[in-house]
MIVEX-952869 format. One record per residue (C-alpha): residue number from 1; residue in three letters; x, y, z. Coordinates in Angstrom, 3 decimals. Example, Ala and Ser with C-alpha at 12.3 -4.5 7.8 and 13.67 -1.06 7.14 Angstrom:
2
  num  residu        px        py        pz
    1     ALA    12.300    -4.500     7.800
    2     SER    13.670    -1.060     7.140
***
This chain:
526
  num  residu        px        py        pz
    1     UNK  -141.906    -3.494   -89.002
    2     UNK  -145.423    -2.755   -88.721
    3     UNK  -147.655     0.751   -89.229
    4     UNK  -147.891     1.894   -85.872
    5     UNK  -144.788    -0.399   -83.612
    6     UNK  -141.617     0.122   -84.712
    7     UNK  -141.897     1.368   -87.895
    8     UNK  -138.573     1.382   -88.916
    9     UNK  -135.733     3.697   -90.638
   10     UNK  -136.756     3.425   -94.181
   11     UNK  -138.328     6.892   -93.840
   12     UNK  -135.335     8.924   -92.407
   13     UNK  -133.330     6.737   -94.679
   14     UNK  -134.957     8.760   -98.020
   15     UNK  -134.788    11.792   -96.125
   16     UNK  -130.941    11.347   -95.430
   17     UNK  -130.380    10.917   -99.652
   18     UNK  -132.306    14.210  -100.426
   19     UNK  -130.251    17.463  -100.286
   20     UNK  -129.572    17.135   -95.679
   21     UNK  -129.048    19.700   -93.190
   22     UNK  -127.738    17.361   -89.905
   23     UNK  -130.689    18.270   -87.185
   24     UNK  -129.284    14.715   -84.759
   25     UNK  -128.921    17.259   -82.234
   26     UNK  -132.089    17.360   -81.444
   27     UNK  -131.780    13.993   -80.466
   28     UNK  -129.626    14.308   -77.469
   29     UNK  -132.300    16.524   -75.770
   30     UNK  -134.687    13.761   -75.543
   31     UNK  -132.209    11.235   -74.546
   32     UNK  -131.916    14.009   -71.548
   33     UNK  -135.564    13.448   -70.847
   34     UNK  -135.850     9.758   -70.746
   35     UNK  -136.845     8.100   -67.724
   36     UNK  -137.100    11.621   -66.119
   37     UNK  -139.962    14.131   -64.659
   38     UNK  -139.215    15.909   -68.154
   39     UNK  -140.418    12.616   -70.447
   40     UNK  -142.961    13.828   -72.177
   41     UNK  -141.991    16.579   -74.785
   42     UNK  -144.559    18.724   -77.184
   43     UNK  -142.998    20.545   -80.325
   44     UNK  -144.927    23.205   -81.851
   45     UNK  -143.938    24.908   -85.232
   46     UNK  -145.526    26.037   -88.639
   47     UNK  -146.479    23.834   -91.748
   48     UNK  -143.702    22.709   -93.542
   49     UNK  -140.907    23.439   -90.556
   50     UNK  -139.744    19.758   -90.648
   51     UNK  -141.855    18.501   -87.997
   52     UNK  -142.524    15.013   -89.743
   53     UNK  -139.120    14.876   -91.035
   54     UNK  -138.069    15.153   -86.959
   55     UNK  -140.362    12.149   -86.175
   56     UNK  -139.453     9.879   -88.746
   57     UNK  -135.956    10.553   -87.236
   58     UNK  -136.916     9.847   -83.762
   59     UNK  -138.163     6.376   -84.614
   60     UNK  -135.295     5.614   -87.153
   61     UNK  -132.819     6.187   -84.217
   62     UNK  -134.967     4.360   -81.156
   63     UNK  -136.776     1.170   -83.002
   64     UNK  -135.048    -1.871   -82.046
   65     UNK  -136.160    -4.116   -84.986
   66     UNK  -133.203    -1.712   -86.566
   67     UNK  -129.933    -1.151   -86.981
   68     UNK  -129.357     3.010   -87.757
   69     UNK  -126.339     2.967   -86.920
   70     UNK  -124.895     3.744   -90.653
   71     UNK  -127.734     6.396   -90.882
   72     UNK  -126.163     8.325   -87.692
   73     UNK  -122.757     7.357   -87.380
   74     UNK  -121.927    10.255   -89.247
   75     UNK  -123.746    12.914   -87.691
   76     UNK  -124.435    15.293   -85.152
   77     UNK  -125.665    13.263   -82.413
   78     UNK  -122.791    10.128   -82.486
   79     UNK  -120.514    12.647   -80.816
   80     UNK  -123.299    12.335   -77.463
   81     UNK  -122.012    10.787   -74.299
   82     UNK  -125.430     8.948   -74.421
   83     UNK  -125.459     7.896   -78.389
   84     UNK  -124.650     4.188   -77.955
   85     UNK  -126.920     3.741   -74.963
   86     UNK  -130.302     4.819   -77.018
   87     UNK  -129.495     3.946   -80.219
   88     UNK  -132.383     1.421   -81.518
   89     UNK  -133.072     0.274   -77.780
   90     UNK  -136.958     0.764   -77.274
   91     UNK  -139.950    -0.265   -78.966
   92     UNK  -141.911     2.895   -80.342
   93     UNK  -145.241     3.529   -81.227
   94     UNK  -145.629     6.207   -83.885
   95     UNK  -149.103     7.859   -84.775
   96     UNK  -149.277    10.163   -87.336
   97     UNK  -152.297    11.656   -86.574
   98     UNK  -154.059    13.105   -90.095
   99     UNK  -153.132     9.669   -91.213
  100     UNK  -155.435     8.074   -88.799
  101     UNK  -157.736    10.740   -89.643
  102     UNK  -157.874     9.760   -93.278
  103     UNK  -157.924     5.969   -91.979
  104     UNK  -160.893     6.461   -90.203
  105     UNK  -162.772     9.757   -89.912
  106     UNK  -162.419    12.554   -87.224
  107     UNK  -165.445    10.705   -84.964
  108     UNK  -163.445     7.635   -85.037
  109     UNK  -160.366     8.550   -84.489
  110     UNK  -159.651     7.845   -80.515
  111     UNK  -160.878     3.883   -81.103
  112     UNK  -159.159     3.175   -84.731
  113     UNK  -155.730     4.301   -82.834
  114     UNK  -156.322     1.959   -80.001
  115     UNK  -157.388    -1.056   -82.134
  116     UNK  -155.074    -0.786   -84.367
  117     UNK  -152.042    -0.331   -81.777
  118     UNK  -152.971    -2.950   -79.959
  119     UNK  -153.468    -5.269   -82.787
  120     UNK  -149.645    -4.864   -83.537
  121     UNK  -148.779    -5.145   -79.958
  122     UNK  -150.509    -8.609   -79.746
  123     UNK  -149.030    -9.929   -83.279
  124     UNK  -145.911    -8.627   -81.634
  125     UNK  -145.984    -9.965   -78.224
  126     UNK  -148.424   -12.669   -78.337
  127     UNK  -148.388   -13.909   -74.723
  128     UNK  -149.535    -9.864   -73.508
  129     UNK  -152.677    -9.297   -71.837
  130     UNK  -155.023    -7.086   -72.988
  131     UNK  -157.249    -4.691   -70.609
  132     UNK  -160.433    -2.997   -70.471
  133     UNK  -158.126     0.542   -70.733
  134     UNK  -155.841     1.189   -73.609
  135     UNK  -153.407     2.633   -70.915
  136     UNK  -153.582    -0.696   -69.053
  137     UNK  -152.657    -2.614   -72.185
  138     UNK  -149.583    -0.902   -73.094
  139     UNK  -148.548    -1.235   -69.875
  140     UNK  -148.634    -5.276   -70.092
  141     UNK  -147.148    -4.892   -73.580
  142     UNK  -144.287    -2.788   -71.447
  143     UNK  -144.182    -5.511   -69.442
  144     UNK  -144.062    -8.640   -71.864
  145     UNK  -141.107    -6.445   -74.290
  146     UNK  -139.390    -6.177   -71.169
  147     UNK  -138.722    -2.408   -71.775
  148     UNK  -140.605     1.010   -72.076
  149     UNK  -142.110     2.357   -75.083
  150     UNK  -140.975     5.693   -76.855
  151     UNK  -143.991     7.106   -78.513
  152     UNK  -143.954     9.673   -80.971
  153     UNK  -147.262    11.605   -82.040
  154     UNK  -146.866    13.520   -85.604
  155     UNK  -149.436    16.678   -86.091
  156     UNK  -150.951    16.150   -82.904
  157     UNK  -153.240    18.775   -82.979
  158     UNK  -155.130    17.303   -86.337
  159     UNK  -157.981    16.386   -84.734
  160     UNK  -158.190    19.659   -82.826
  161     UNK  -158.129    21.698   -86.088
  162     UNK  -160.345    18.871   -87.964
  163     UNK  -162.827    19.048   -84.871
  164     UNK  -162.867    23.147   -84.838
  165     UNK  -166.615    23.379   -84.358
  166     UNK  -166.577    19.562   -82.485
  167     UNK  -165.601    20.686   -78.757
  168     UNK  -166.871    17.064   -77.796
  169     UNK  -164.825    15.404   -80.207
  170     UNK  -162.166    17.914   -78.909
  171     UNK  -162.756    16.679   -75.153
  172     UNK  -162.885    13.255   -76.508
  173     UNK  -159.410    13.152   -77.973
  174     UNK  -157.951    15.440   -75.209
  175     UNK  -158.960    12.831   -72.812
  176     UNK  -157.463    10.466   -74.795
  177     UNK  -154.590    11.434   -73.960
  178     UNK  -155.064    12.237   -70.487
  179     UNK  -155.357     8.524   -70.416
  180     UNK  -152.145     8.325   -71.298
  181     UNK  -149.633    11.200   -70.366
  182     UNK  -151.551    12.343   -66.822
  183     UNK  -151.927     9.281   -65.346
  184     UNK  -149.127     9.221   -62.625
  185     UNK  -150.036     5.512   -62.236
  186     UNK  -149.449     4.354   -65.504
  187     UNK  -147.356     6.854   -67.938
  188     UNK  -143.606     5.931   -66.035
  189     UNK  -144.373     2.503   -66.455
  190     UNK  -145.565     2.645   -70.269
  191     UNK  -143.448     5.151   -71.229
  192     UNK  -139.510     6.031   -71.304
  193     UNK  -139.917     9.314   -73.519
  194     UNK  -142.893    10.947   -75.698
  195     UNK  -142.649    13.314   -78.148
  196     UNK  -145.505    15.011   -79.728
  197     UNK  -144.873    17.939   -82.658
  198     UNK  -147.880    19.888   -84.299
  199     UNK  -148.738    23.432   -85.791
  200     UNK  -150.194    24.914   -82.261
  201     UNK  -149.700    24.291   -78.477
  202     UNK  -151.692    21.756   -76.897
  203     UNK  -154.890    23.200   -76.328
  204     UNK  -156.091    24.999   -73.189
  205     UNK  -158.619    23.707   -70.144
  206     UNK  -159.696    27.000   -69.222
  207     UNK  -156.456    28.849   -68.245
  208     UNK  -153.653    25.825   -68.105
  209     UNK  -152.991    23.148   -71.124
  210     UNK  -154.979    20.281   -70.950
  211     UNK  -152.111    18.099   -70.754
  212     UNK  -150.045    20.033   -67.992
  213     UNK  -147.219    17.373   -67.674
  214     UNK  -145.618    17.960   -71.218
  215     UNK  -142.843    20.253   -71.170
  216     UNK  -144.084    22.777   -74.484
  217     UNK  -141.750    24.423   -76.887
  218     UNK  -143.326    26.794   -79.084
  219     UNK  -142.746    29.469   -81.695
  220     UNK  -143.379    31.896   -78.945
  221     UNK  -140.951    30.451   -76.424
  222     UNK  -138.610    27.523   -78.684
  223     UNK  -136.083    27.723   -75.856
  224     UNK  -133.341    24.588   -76.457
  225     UNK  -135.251    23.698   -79.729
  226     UNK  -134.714    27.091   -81.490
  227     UNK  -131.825    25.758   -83.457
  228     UNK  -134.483    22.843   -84.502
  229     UNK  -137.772    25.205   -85.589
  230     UNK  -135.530    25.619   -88.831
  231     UNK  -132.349    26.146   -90.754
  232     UNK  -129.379    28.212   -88.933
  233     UNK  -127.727    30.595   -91.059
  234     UNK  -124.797    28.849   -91.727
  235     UNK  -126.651    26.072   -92.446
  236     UNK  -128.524    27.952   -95.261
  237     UNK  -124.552    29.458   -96.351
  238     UNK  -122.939    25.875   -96.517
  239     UNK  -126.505    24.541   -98.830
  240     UNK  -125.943    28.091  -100.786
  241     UNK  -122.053    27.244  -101.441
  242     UNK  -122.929    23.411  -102.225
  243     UNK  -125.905    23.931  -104.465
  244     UNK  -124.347    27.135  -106.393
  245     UNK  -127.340    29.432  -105.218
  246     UNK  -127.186    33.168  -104.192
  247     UNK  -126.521    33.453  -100.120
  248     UNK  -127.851    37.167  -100.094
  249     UNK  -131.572    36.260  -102.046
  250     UNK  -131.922    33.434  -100.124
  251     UNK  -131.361    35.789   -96.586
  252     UNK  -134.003    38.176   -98.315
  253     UNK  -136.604    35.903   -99.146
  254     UNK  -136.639    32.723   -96.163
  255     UNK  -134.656    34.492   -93.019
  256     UNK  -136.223    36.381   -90.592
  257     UNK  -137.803    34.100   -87.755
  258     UNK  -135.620    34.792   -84.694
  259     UNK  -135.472    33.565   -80.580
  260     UNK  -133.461    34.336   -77.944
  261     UNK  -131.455    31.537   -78.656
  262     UNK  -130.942    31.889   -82.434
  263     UNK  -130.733    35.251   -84.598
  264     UNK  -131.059    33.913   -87.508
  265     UNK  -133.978    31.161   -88.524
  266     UNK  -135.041    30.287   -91.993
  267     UNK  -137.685    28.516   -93.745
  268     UNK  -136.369    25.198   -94.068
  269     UNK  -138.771    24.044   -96.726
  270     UNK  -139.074    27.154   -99.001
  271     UNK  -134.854    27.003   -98.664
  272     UNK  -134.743    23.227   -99.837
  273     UNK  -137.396    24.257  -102.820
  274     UNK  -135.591    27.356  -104.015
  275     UNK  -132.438    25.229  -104.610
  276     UNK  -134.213    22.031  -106.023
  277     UNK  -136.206    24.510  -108.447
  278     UNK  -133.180    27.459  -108.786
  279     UNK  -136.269    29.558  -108.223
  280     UNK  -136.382    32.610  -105.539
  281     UNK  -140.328    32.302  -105.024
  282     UNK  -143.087    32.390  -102.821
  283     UNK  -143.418    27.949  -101.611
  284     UNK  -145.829    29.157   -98.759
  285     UNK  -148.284    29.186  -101.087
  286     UNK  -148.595    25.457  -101.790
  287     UNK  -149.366    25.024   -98.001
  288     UNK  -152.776    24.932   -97.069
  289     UNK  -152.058    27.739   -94.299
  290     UNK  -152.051    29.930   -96.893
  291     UNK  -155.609    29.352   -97.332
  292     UNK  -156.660    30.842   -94.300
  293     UNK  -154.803    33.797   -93.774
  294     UNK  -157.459    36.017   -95.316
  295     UNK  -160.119    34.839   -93.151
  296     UNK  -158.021    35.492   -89.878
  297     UNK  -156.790    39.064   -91.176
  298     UNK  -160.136    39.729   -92.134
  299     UNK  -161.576    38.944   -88.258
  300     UNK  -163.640    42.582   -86.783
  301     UNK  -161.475    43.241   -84.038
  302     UNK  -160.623    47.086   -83.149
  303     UNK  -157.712    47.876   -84.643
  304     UNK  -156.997    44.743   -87.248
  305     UNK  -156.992    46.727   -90.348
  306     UNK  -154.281    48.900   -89.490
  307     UNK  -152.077    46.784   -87.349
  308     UNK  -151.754    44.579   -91.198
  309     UNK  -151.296    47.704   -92.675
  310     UNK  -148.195    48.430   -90.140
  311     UNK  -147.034    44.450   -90.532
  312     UNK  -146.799    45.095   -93.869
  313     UNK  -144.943    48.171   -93.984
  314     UNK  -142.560    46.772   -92.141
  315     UNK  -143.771    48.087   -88.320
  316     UNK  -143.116    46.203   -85.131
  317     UNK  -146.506    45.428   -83.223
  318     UNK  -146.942    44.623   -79.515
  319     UNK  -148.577    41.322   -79.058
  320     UNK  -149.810    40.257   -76.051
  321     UNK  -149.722    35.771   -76.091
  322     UNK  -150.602    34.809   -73.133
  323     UNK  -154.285    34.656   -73.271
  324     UNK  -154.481    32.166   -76.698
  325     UNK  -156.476    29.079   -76.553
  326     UNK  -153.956    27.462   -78.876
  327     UNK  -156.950    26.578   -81.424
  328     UNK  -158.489    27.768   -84.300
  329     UNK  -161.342    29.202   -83.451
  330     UNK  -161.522    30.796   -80.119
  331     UNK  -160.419    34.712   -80.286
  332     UNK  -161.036    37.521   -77.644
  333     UNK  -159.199    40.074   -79.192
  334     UNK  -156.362    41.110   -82.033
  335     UNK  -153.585    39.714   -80.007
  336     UNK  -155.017    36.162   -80.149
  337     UNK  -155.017    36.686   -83.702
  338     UNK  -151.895    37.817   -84.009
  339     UNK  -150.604    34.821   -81.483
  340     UNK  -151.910    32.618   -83.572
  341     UNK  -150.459    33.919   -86.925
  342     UNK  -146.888    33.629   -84.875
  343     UNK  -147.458    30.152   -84.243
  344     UNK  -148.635    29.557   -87.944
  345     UNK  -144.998    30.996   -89.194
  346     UNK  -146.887    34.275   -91.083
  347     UNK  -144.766    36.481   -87.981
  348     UNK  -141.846    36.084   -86.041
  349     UNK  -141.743    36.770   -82.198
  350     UNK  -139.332    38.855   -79.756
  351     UNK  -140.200    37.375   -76.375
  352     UNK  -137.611    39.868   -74.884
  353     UNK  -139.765    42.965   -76.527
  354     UNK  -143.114    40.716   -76.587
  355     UNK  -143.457    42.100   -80.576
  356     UNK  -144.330    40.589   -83.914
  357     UNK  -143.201    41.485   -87.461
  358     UNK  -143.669    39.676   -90.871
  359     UNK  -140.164    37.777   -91.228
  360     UNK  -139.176    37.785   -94.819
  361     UNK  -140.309    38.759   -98.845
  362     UNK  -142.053    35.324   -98.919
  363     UNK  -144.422    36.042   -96.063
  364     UNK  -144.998    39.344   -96.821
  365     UNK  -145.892    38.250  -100.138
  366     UNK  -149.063    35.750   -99.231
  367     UNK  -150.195    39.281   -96.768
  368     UNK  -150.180    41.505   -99.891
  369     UNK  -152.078    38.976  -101.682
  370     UNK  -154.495    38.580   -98.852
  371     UNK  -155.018    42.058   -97.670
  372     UNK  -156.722    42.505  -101.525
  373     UNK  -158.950    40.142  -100.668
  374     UNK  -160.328    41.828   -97.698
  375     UNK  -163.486    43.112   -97.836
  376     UNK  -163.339    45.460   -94.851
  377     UNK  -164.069    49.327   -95.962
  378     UNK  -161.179    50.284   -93.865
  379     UNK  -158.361    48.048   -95.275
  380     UNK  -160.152    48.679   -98.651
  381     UNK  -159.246    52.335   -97.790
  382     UNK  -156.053    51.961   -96.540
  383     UNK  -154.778    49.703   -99.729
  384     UNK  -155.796    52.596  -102.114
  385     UNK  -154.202    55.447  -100.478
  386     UNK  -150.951    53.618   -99.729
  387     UNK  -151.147    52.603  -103.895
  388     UNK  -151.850    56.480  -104.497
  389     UNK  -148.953    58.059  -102.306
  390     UNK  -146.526    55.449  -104.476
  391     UNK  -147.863    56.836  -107.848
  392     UNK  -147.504    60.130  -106.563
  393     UNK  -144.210    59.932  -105.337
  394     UNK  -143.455    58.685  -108.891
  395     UNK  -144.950    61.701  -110.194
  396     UNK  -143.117    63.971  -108.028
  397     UNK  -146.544    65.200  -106.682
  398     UNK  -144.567    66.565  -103.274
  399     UNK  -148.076    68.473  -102.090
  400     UNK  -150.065    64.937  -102.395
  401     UNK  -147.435    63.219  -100.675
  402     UNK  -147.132    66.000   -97.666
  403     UNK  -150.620    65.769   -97.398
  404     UNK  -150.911    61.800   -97.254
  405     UNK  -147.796    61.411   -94.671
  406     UNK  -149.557    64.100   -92.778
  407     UNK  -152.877    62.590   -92.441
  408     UNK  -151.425    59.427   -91.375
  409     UNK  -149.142    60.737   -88.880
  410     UNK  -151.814    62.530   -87.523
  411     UNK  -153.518    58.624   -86.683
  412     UNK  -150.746    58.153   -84.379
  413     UNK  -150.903    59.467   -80.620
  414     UNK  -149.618    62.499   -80.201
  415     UNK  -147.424    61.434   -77.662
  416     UNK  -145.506    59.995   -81.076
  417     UNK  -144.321    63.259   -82.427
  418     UNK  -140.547    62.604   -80.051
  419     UNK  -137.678    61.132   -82.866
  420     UNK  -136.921    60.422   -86.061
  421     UNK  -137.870    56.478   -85.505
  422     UNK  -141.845    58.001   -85.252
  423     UNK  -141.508    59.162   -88.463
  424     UNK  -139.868    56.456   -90.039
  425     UNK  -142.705    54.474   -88.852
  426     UNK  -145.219    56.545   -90.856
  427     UNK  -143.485    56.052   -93.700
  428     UNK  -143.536    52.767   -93.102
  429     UNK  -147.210    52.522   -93.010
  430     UNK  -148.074    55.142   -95.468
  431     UNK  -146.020    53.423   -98.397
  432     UNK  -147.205    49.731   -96.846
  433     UNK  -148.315    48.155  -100.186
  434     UNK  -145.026    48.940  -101.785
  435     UNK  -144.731    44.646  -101.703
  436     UNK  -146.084    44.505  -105.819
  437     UNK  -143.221    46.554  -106.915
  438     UNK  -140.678    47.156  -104.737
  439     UNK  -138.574    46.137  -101.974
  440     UNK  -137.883    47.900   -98.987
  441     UNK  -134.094    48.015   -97.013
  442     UNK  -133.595    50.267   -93.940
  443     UNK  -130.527    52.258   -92.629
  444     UNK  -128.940    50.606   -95.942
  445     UNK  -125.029    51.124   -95.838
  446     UNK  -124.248    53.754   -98.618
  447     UNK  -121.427    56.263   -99.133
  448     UNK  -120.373    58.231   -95.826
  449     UNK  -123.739    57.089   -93.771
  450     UNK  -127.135    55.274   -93.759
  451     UNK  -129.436    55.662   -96.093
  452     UNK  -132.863    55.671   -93.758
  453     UNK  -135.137    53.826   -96.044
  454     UNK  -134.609    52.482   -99.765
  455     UNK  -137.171    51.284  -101.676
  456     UNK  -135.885    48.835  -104.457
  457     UNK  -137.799    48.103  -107.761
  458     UNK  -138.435    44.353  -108.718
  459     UNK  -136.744    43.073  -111.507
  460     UNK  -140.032    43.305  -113.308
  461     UNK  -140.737    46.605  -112.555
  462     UNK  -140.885    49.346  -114.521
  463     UNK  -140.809    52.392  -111.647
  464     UNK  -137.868    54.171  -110.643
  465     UNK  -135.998    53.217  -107.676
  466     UNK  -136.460    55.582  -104.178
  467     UNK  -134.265    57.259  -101.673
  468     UNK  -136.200    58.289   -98.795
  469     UNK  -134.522    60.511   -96.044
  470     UNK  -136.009    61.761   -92.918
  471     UNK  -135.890    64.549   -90.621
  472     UNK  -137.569    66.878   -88.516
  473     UNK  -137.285    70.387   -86.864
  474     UNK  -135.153    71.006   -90.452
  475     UNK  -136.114    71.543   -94.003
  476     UNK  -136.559    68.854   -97.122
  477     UNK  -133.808    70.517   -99.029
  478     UNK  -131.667    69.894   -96.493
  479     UNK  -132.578    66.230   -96.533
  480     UNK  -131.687    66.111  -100.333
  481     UNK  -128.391    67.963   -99.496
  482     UNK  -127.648    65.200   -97.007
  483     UNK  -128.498    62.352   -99.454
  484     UNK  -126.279    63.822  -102.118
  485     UNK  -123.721    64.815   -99.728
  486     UNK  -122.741    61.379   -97.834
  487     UNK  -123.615    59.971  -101.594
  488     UNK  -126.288    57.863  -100.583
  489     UNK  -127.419    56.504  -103.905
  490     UNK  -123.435    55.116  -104.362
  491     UNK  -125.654    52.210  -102.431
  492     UNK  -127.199    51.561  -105.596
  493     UNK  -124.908    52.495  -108.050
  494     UNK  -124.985    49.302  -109.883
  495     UNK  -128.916    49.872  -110.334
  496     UNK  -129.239    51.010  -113.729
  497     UNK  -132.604    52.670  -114.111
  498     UNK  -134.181    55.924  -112.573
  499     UNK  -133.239    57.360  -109.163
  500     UNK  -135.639    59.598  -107.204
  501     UNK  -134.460    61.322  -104.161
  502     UNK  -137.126    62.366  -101.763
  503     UNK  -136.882    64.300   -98.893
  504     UNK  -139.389    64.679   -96.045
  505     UNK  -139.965    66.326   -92.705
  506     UNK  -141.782    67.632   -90.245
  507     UNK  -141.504    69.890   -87.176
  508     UNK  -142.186    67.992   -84.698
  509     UNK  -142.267    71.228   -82.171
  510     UNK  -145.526    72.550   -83.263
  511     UNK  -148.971    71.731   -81.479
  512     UNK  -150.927    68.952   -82.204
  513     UNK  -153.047    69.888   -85.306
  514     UNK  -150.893    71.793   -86.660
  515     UNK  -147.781    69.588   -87.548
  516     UNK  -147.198    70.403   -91.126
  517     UNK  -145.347    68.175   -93.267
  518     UNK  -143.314    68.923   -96.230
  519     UNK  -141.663    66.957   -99.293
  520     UNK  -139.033    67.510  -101.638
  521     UNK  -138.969    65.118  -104.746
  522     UNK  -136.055    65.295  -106.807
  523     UNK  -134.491    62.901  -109.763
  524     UNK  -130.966    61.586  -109.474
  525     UNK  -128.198    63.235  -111.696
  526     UNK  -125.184    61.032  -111.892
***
């Protein structure tokens, strides 16, 4: 077993005796790539979205110098037509790239792999020939094991993000491997399969990826893999009825990433540490992505400040991908921003409506914290008026809050003034930094009907819970009427502290500039 051939099963072995959600499956879709056009295979997904955890299962189940067998016999994957066939058949090479980062430095990188690879290949196969190429030597090592390699690349895009302001250290490693995986010549006879996982898409060569043949599954387009980015939601029900912890928090706080294949993703790693600690909290913050969330939201591109403000208020926002360099430094525009913040986990994606929203209480959480952090005038601005129109809701200041909603309705085209949704959006936005003491649930089932938007207090805080209802062309009374009426706040009945009911609306008839708004604040009588 050595560091970088064959490094055995030891490490999928601990991960099989920690709390273990069976992702084998993944398995069979890169036996369905081996010795095909599709070989080489390039997983991108966020920090902490079991990317190593993938690898070290990869080379558990392909070494030869093992025997996995009792580590997969019961799982997923032994049910595969092809299980047997694979199963610890090839040698693999496995590079874990901020570990050769740390062994070396980032200038060094490119040479420290290739010695030290092909110092384990010689120990290993002492009759192989070396060559002048790396490429050229793994193909005699091919040759002298008498079968292909499967190599597996962990966080390949280190040395992109450690290189951010290197671009010839960049080129250096991209050519690399070039070398290795666009060299029609050589990479079918080194290699039978390779897969490569890291935070963002292999980087761009002007318009295309600089490493065209891999097949790239991403948080913007996971295809097959979806069910792999993280936990499914009955996988996160079965760990909830195993480990005795609450189903519905756990949906609250880590659901919310979704693809066309899967409705329901959740933070595998934030789910794992809320049962090991039987703690509902906010684990992105121990990632170092947290870090730099502040310094991408804070980036002077038109618009920024108040797309964040409409993220965090719960608004949908159009993102356009396609144009992302996949690095961490190159940015045109918002949308690369916001493309990259997808890929980073901080929003989820619709590919069929090409939008973006924050996915859950834990993400939403490290925004709050960063938007305060912002030293923009605008965002500075926007923070302390949506903090003003909460306190004066509280107070039952209906004139302040007309006036607020109406000012920030009046920010939106005018075009936007066509259904209740519009408005619902303002509110949205207006009350955005609701996040410090409440939580906010939408068309909520209550009584005879929806309630449109609830805002919940934290279990720390000491303000009274809201009922907001919506309407237009008719008059705020009669959207208190309608809340009592189809007893909305039975939705909440268990809540035990202070109910406000408020009512707003706005005719949506009248000519731009002249759309006034209106509010109704009332306190709940049981």
């Amino acid at each position: 077993m050595g560091n970088y051939l064959n490094p055995g099963n030891m490490g999928f072995a601990g991960i099989k005796n920690d709390i273990y959600v069976d992702k084998s499956g993944l398995i069979s879709l890169i036996n369905g790539t081996i010795d095909t056009p599709r070989r080489l295979t390039c997983i991108s997904r966020p920090r902490r979205f079991g990317k190593s955890f993938a690898a070290k299962m990869l080379c558990a189940y392909y070494d030869k110098t093992c025997d996995s067998a009792a580590l997969f016999d019961d799982l997923e994957i032994a049910g595969d037509a092809q299980y047997r066939e694979h199963l610890n058949r090839y040698d693999v090479i496995y590079v874990d790239m901020t570990e050769a980062i740390g062994g070396a430095s980032i200038t060094d990188v490119v040479p420290y792999i290739q010695r030290n690879v092909t110092r384990e290949l010689t120990e290993t196969y002492p009759g192989m020939k070396t060559a002048e190429g790396f490429a050229a030597t793994l193909a005699n090592a091919a040759e002298a094991a008498g079968n292909k390699f499967i190599m597996i690349i962990d966080e390949w895009d280190a040395p992109i993000r450690e290189a951010a302001g290197r671009p010839d250290l960049q080129r250096k490693y991209l050519e690399f491997l070039r070398s290795l995986f666009k060299n029609s010549g050589m990479t079918d006879k080194i290699f039978a399969a390779a897969y490569m996982t890291g935070i963002l898409p292999i980087k761009k060569d002007g318009s295309q990826s600089a490493i065209s043949d891999f097949k790239e599954f991403t948080m913007v387009k996971p295809r097959q893999f979806g069910r792999y980015v993280g936990f499914t939601e009955d996988e996160v029900r079965k760990l909830c009825n195993d480990h005795g912890s609450n189903f519905e928090k756990m949906k609250q706080w880590y659901d919310g990433y979704a693809f066309q294949s899967m409705e329901s993703v959740y933070n595998p790693n934030s789910v794992m540490e809320a049962i090991r600690n039987d703690a509902f909290d906010s684990y992105w913050t121990q990632t170092s992505a947290a870090d730099s969330l502040m310094g991408y939201i804070s980036l002077d591109f038109d618009g920024m400040g108040r797309t964040i403000t409409e993220l965090l208020g719960g608004v949908e926002t159009k993102v356009d991908t396609i144009g992302f360099a996949n690095d961490l430094v190159t940015f045109r525009d918002r949308d690369d921003v916001l493309t990259l913040l997808i890929h980073l986990g901080y929003l989820t994606y619709d590919e069929e409506t090409q939008k973006a929203h924050i996915p859950n209480q834990e993400i939403r959480q490290e925004f709050a914290r960063a938007i305060r952090q912002v030293k923009r005038d605008d965002t500075i601005r926007r923070v302390r008026e949506s903090e003003q129109l909460i306190l004066d809701t509280v107070r039952g200041d209906e004139e302040a809050v007309a006036r607020q909603l109406e000012k920030i309705h009046e920010e939106e085209s005018p075009l936007y003034y066509n259904n209740e949704q519009a408005l619902r959006s303002v509110i949205k936005r207006a009350y955005f930094s609701y996040g410090d003491e409440y939580l906010m649930f939408e068309e909520l089932p209550a009584g005879s009907g929806y309630a449109d938007i609830v805002y919940f207090p934290k279990k720390d805080s000491i303000l009274p819970l809201l009922v907001v209802e919506l309407k237009w062309n008719n008059s705020t009374e009669g959207a208190i009427e309608q809340i009592l009426d189809r007893r909305y706040p039975e939705a909440v009945r268990e809540y035990g502290g202070e109910i406000l009911l408020v009512g707003i609306s706005y005719s949506k008839d009248a000519p731009a500039g002249n759309r006034r708004h209106t509010c109704r604040i009332e306190r709940y009588s049981k």
